[in-house]
C-alpha positions as CSV (number, residue, x, y, z in Angstrom):
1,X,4.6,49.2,13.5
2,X,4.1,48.4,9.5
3,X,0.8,49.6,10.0
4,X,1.4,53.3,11.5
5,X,4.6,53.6,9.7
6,X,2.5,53.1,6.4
7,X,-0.5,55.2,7.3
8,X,-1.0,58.4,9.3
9,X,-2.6,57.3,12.1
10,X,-4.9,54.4,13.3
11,X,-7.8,54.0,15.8
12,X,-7.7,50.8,18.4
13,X,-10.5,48.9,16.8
14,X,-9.2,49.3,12.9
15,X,-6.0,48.1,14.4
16,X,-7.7,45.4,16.2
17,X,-9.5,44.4,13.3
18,X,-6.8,44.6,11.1
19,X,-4.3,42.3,13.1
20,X,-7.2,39.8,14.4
21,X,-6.1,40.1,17.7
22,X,-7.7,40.6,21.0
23,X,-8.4,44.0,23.2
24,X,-5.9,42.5,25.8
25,X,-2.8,41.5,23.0
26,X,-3.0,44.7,21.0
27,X,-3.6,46.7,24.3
28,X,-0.1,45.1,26.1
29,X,1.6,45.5,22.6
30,X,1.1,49.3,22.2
31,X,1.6,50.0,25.8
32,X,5.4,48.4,25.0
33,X,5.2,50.5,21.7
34,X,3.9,53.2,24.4
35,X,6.7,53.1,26.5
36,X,9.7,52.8,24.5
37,X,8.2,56.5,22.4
38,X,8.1,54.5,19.4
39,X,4.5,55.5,19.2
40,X,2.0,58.1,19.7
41,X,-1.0,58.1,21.5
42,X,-4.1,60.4,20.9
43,X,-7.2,60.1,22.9
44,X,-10.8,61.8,22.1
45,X,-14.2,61.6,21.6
46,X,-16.6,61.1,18.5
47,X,-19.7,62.0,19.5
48,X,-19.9,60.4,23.0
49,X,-17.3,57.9,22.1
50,X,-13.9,57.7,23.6
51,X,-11.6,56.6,20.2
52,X,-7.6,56.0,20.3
53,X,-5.6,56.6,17.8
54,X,-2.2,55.8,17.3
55,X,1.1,57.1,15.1
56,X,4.5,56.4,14.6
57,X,6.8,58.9,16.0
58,X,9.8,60.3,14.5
59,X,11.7,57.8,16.8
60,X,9.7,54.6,16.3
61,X,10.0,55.6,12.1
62,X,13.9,55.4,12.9
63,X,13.7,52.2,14.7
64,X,11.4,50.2,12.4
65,X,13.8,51.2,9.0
66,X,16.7,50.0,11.5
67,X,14.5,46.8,12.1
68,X,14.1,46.4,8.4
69,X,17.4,46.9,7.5
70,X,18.5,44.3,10.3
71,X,16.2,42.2,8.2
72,X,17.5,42.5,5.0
73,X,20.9,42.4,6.1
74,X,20.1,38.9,7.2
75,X,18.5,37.6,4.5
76,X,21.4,38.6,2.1
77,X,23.9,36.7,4.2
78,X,22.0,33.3,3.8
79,X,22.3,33.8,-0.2
């Protein structure tokens, strides 16, 4: 989520890349993303290619600053 709430929009493979995980990990992992709408999904072609690419929706944003929060509001309370 740090990566599409930080950028625009990503493809599979620059995500894939990116993380250093496998097809099947970063498949099951934005097909959770998927189904919660925490993420958006947007499917074409380059040339003959099929590409993926993914974004952070407007609900997913709200959810990860939550998360962060969360986060922060943890670490503060073991000071």
């Amino acid at each position: 989520m740090s990566v599409l709430v930080a950028n625009e929009s990503y493809d599979f493979n620059s995500l894939k890349e990116l993380l250093d995980v496998t097809d099947g990990n970063l498949a099951s992992h934005l097909k959770a993303l998927e189904k919660e709408e925490y993420i958006l999904v947007n499917k074409s072609f380059i040339g003959r290619k099929p590409n993926t690419r993914y974004e952070a929706s407007a609900k997913g944003k709200t959810a990860f600053k939550k998360h962060l929060e969360a986060l922060e509001n943890l670490i503060k309370q073991q000071k």
